[in-house]
N, C-alpha and C positions, 0 to 999 in steps of 0.2 A: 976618126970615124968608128971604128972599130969596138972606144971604150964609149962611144953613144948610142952604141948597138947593144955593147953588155946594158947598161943602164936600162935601155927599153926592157931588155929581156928582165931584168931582174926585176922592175918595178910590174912587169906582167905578171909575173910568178909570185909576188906578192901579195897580190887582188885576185887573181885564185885562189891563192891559201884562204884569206879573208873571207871570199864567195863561198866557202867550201864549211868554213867554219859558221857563217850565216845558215846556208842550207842545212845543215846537221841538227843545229840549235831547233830549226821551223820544225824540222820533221819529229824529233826526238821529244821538244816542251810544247808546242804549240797545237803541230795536227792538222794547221789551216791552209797548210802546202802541199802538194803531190810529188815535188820536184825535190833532189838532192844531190849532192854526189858522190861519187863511191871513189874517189881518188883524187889526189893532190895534185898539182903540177908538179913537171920532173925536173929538179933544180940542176939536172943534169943539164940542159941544153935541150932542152924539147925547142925545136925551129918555130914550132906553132906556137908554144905558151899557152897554149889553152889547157884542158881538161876535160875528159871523157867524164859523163855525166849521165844517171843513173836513175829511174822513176820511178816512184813509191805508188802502190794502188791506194785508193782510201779503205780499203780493205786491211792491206798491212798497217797501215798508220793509227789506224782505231786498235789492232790488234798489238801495237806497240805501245799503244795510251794505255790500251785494258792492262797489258802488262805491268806497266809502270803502278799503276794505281792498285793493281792486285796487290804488288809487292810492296806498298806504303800500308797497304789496310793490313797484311799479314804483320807486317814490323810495329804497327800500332796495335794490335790485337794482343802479340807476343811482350810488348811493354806494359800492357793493362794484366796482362796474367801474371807479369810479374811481379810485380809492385805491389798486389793483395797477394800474392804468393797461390794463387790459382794452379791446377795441372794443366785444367784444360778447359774448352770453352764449353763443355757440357755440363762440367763440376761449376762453371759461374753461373749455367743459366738453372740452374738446378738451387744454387746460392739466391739467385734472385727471385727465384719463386718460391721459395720457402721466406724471406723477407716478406715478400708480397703478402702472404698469407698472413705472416704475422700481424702485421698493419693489419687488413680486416678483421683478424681475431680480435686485434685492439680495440679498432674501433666497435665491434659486438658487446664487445664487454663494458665500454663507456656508454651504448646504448642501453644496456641493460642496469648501470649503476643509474642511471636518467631513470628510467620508467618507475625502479624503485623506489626512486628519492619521491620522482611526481606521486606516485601510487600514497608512500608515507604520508607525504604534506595535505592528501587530499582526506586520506583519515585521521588526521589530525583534526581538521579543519571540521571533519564533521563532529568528533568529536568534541570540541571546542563550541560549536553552535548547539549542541545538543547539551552541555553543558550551561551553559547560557541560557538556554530555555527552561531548564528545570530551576537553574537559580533566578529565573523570572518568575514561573508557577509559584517558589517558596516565597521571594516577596511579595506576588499579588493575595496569597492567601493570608501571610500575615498582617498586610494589611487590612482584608477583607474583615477577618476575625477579631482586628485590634475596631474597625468601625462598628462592628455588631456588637460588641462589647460596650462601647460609648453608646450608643443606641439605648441599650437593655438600660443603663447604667439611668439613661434620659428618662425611663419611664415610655419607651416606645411601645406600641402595643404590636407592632414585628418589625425588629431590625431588620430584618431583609426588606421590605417595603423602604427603610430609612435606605439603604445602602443602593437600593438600584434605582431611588429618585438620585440621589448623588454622582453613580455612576449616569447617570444621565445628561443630569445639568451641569455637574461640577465634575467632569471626567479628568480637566487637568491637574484641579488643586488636589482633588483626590490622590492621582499620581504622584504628586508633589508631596505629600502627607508620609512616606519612606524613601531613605535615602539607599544609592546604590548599594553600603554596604549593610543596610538591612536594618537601618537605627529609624523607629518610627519617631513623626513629631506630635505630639501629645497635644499639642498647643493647637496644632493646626487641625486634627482631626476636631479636637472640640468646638472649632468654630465652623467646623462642617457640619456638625451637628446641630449648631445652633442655625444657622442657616435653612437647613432642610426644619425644624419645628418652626421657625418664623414663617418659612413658606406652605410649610403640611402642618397646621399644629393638631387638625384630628389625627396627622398619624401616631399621635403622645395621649398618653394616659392625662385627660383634664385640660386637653386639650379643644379649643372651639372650630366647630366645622365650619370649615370657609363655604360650604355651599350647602347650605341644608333643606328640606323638603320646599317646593314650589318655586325655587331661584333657577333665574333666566340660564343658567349653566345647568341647572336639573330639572330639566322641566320633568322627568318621570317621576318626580315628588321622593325619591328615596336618597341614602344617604351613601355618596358613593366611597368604594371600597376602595381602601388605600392600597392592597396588593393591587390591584387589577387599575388601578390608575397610574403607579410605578411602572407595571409591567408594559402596557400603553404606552408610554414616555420613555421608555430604553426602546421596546420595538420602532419607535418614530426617530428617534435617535441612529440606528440601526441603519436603517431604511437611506439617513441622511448620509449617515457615513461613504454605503456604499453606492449611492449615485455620484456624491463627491468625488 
């Protein structure tokens, strides 16, 4: 009887220890318990086997979490200063805000390489168009001049009259008549010109007027003026373009 009475006692004093080391765990990791104990069972022979037992407020227990976690965030704190070889954590935040700064400076400065490149590219571009346009003036003139020249050449009695019926009715072949890089066709002007004296041949030296005194196209009985009927025939041209 005796060694089934130790037996009890011992397997009591065991599930104490156990309860004891449970409660410690809650209180210490968890937090989610109030209850602990503050001693073991007396493997002396305590009669009872129990355990006097000990209760945490949620007051302590928070102030045991705050602890624990205080002293992780310091040991993490002190591993991060280390490791960049930091003194202290005013020398890192002082580290990071001059980085910080850098970075915007950075990026200022790639905004200003931007604005200058756009800024470049856009005087470029005018100059480029503006360029372009003067080496259009140079070809529309030499062409113009290489046409007054075949005119005169025709026996016209004023190139210009020949040149702005042309430019009127044959505005594309006209175009056509120099090329981009400024080489006129000799070929092609002279059958512009023979075109405008088939169609105008009063405006030529010995030339027969298509409409002469008392014709249902002149009933004013005069003989009409080949500027002033060019000119007429680009303004109506004109007129077409820009409704178009």
């Amino acid at each position: 009887m005796s060694n089934v009475i130790r037996t009890i006692r011992s397997t009591n004093a065991e599930a104490g220890v156990s309860l004891h080391k449970r409660r410690n765990w809650y209180a210490e990791g968890d937090g989610s318990t109030t209850t602990t104990t503050d001693t073991a069972p007396d493997k002396g022979g305590d009669k009872s086997g129990g355990a006097a037992d000990k209760t945490f407020t949620q007051a302590e227990l928070d102030r045991i979490i705050n602890e624990r976690l205080g002293r992780a965030k310091d040991t993490t704190t002190k591993e991060l200063l280390a490791k960049y070889e930091v003194p202290d954590e005013d020398t890192l935040a002082n580290l990071l805000k001059a980085s910080k700064e850098a970075q915007e400076a950075k990026l200022s400065e790639v905004e200003k390489a931007t604005k200058a490149r756009e800024s470049a590219e856009t005087k470029a571009k005018q100059l480029e168009d503006a360029l372009n346009a003067e080496r259009q003036a140079r070809r529309t003139d030499m062409l113009h001049n290489a046409v007054t020249l075949a005119a005169k050449d025709a026996r016209a009695r004023d190139a210009g009259d020949v040149l702005l019926w042309l430019q009127a009715n044959h505005a594309g072949e006209l175009a056509e008549a120099i090329s981009e890089d400024n080489k006129l066709n000799a070929k092609a002007i002279a059958g512009l010109i023979g075109k405008a004296k088939e169609a105008k041949p009063y405006y030529f030296e010995g030339g027969r007027a298509g409409a002469g005194p008392g014709s249902p196209s002149n009933s004013g009985g005069g003989t009409p003026s080949p500027t002033e009927e060019a000119r007429k025939r680009a303004a109506q041209m004109n007129k077409r373009l820009i409704r178009g």
